[in-house]
ROTOR-896303 format. One record per residue: residue in three letters; y, z, x of N, C-alpha, C in turn; residue number from 1. Coordinates in nm, 3 decimals. Example, Ala and Ser with C-alpha at 12.3 -4.5 7.8 and 13.67 -1.06 7.14 Angstrom:
+------+---------+---------+---------+---------+---------+---------+---------+---------+---------+-------+
! ropa !    n.yy !    n.zz !    n.xx !   ca.yy !   ca.zz !   ca.xx !    c.yy !    c.zz !    c.xx ! milum !
+------+---------+---------+---------+---------+---------+---------+---------+---------+---------+-------+
!  ALA !  -0.569 !   0.780 !   1.319 !  -0.450 !   0.780 !   1.230 !  -0.330 !   0.780 !   1.320 !     1 !
!  SER !  -0.225 !   0.708 !   1.285 !  -0.106 !   0.714 !   1.367 !   0.003 !   0.787 !   1.290 !     2 !
+------+---------+---------+---------+---------+---------+---------+---------+---------+---------+-------+
This chain:
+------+---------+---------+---------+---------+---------+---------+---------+---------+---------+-------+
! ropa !    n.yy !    n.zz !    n.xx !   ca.yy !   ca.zz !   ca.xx !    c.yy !    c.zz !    c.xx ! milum !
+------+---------+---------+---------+---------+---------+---------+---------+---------+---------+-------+
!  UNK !  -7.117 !  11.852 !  21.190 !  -7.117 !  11.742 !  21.096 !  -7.229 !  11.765 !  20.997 !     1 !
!  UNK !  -7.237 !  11.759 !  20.858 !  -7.259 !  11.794 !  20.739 !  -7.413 !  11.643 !  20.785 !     2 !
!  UNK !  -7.542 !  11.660 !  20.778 !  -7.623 !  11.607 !  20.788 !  -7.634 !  11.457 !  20.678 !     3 !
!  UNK !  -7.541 !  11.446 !  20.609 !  -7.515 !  11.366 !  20.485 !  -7.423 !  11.257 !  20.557 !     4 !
!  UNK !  -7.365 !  11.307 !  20.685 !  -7.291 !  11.191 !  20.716 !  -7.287 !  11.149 !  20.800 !     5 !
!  UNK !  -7.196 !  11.037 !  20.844 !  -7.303 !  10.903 !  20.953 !  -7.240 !  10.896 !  21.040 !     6 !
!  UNK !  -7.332 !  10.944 !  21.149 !  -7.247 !  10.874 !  21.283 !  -7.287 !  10.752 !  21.335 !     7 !
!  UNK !  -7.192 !  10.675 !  21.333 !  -7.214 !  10.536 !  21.377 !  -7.242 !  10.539 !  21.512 !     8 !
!  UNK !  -7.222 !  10.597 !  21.616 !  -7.277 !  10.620 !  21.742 !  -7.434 !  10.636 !  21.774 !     9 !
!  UNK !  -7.466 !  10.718 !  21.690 !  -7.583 !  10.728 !  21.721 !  -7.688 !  10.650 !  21.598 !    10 !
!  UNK !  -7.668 !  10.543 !  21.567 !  -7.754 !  10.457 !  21.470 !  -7.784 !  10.346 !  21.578 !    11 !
!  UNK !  -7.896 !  10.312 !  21.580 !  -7.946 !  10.247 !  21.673 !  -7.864 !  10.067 !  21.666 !    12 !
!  UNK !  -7.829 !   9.993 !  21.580 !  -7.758 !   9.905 !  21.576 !  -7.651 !   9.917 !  21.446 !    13 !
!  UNK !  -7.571 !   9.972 !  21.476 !  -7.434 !  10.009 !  21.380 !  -7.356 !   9.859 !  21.362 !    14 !
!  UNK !  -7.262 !   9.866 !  21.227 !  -7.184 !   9.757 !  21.241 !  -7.088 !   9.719 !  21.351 !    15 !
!  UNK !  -7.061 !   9.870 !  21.424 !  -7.003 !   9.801 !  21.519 !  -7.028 !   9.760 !  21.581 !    16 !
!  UNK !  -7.188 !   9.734 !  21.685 !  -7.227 !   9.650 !  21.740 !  -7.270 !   9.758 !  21.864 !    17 !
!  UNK !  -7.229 !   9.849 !  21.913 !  -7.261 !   9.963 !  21.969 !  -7.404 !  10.004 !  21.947 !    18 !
!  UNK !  -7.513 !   9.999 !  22.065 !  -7.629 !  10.042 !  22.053 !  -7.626 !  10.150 !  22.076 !    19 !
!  UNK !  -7.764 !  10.266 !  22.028 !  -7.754 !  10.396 !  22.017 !  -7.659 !  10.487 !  22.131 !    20 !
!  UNK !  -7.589 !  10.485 !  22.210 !  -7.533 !  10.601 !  22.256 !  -7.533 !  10.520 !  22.424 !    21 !
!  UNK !  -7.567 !  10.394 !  22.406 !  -7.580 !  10.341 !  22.586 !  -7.449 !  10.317 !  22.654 !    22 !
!  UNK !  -7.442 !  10.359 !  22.799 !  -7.352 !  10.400 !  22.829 !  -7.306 !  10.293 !  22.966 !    23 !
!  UNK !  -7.243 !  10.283 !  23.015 !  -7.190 !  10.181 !  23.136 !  -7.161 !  10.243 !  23.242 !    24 !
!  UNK !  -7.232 !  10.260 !  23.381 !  -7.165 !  10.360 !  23.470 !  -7.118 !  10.263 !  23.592 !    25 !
!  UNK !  -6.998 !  10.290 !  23.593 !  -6.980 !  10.239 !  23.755 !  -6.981 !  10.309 !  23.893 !    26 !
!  UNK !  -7.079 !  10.277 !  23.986 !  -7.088 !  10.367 !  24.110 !  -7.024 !  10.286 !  24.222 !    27 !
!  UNK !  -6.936 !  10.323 !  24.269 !  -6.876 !  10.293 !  24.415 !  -6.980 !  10.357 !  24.525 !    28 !
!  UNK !  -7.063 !  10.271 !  24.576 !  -7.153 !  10.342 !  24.710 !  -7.108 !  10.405 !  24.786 !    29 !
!  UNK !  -6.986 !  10.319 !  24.823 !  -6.945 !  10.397 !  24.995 !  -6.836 !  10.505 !  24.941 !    30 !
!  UNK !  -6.811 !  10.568 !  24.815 !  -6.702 !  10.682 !  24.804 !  -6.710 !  10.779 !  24.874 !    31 !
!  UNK !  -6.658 !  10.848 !  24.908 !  -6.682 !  10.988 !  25.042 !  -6.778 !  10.976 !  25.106 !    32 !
!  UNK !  -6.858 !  11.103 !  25.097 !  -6.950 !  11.141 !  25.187 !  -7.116 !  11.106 !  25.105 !    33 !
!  UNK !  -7.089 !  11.077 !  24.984 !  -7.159 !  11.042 !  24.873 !  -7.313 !  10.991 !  24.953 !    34 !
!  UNK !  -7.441 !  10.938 !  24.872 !  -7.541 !  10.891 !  24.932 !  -7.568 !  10.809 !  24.791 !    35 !
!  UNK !  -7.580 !  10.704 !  24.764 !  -7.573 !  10.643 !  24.651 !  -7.708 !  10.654 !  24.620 !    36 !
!  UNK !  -7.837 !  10.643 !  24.677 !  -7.946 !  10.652 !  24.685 !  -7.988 !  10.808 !  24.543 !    37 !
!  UNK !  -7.921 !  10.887 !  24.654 !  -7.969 !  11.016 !  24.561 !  -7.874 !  11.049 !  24.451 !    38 !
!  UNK !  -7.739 !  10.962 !  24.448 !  -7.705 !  10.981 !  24.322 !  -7.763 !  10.900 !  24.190 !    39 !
!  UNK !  -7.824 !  10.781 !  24.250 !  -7.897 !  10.697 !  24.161 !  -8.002 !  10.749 !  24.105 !    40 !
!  UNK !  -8.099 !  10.870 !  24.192 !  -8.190 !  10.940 !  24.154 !  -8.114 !  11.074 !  24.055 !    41 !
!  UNK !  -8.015 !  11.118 !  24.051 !  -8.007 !  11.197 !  24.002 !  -7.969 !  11.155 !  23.850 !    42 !
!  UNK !  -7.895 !  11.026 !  23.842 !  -7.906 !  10.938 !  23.735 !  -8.035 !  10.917 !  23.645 !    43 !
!  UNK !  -8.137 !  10.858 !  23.733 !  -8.273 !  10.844 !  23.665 !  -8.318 !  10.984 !  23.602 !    44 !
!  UNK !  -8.332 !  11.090 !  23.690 !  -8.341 !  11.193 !  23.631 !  -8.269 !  11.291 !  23.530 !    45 !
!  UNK !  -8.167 !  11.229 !  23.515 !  -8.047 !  11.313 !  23.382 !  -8.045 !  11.251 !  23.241 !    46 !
!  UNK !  -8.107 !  11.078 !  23.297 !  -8.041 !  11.007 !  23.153 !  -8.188 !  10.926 !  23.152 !    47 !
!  UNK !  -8.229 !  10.819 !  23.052 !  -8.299 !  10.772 !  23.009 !  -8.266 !  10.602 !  23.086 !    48 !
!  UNK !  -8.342 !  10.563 !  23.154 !  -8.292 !  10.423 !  23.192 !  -8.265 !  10.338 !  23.139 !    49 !
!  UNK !  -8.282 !  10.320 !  23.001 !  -8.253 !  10.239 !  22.891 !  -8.109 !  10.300 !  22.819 !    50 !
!  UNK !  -8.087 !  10.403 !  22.851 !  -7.955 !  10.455 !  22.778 !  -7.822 !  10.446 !  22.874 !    51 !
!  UNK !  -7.820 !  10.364 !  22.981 !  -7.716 !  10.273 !  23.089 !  -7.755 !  10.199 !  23.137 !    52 !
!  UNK !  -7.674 !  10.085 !  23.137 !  -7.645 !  10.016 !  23.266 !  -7.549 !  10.056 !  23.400 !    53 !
!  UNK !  -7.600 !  10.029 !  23.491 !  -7.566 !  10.084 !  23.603 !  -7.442 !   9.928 !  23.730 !    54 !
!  UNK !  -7.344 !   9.897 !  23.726 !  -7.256 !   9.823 !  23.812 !  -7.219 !   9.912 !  23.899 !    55 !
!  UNK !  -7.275 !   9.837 !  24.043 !  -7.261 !   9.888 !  24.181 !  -7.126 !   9.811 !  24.181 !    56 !
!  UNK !  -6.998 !   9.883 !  24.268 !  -6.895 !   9.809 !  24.291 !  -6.944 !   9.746 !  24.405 !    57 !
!  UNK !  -6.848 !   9.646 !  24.441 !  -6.885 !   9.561 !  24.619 !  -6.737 !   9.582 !  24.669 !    58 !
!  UNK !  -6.614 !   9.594 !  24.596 !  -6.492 !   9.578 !  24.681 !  -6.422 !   9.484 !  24.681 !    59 !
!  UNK !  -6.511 !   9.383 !  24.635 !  -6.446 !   9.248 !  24.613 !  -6.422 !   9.166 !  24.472 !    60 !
!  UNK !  -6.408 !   9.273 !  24.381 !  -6.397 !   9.230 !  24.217 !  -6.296 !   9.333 !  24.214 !    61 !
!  UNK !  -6.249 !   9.260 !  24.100 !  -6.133 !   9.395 !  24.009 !  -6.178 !   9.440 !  23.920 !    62 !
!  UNK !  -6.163 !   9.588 !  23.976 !  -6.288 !   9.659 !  23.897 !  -6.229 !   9.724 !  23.743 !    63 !
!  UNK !  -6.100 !   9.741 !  23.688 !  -6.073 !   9.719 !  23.550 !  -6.115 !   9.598 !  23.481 !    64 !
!  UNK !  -6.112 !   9.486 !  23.534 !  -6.160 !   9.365 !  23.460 !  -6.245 !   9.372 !  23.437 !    65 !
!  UNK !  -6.390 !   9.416 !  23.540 !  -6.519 !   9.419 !  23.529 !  -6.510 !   9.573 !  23.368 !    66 !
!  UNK !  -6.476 !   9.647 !  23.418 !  -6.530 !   9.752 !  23.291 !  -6.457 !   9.693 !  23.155 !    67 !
!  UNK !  -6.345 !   9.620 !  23.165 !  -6.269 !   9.572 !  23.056 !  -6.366 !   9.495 !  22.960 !    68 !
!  UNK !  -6.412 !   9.404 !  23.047 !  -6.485 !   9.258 !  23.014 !  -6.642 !   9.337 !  22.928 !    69 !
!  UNK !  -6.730 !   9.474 !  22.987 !  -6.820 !   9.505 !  22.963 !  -6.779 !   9.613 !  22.852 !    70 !
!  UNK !  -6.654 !   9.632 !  22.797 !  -6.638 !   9.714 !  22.697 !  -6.583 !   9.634 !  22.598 !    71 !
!  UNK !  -6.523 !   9.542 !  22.637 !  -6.508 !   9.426 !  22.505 !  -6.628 !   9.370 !  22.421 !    72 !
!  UNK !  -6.774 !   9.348 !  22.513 !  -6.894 !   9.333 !  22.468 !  -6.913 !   9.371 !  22.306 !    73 !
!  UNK !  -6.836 !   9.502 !  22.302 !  -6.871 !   9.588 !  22.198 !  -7.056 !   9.661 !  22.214 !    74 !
!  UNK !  -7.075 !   9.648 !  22.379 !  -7.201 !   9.709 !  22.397 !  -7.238 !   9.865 !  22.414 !    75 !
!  UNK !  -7.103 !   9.907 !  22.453 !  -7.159 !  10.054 !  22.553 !  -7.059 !  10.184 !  22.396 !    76 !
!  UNK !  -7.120 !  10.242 !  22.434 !  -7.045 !  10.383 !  22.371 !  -6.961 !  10.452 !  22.451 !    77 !
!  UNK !  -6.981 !  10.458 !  22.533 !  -6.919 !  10.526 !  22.696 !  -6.919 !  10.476 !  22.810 !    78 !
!  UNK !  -6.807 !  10.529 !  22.937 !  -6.849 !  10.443 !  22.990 !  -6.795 !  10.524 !  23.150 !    79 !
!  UNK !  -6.907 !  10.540 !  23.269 !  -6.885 !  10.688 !  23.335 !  -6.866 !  10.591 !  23.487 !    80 !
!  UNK !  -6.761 !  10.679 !  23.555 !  -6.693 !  10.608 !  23.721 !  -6.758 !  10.753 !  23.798 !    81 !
!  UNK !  -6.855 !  10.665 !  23.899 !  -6.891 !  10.759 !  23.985 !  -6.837 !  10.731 !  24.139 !    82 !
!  UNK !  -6.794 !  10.801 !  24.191 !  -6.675 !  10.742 !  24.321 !  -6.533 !  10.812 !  24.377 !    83 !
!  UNK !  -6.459 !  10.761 !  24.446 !  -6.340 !  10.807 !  24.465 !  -6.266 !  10.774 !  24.343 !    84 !
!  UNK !  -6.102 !  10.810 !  24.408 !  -5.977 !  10.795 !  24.327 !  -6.017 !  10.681 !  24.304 !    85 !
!  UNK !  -5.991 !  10.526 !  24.333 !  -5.975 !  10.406 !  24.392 !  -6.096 !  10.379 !  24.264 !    86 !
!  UNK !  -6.239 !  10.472 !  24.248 !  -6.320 !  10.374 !  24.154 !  -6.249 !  10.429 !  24.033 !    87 !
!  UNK !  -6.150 !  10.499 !  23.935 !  -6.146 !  10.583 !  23.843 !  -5.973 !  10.520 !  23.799 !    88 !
!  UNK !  -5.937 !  10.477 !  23.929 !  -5.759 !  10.416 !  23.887 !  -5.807 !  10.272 !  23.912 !    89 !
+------+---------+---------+---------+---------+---------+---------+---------+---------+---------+-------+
């Protein structure tokens, strides 16, 4: 991209309402063999804690509604399923 032109993604409050590049992750704890603990650490350590929010599933919400409802916000740029099949369908 030609330095002259704008990415609305990465402008810290764009018209669309999208803050710089923050992202929405959903982690299912109990997915496989997983340890949510050290994937949470590997989180802290990859990304900036201010650049996601982090929704633990519980099992007992519908979890398209929940990411539906947090992408209608017009808050996140992205938005990442950490988990089984079950967190991703």
């Amino acid at each position: 991209m030609d330095s002259s032109e704008r990415n609305p993604v990465n402008e810290e409050n764009n018209e669309s309402g999208l803050q710089a590049q923050k992202g929405f992750v959903v982690l299912n704890p109990v997915a496989g063999e997983g340890n949510p603990d050290q994937i949470k650490d590997v989180l802290r350590s990859s990304l900036d804690e201010e650049s996601y929010d982090l929704y633990e599933t519980t099992g007992e919400e519908t979890l398209p509604d929940v990411v539906r409802a947090a992408v209608s916000e017009n808050t996140y740029a992205w938005v990442a399923a950490i988990g089984g099949d079950g967190t991703v369908s």
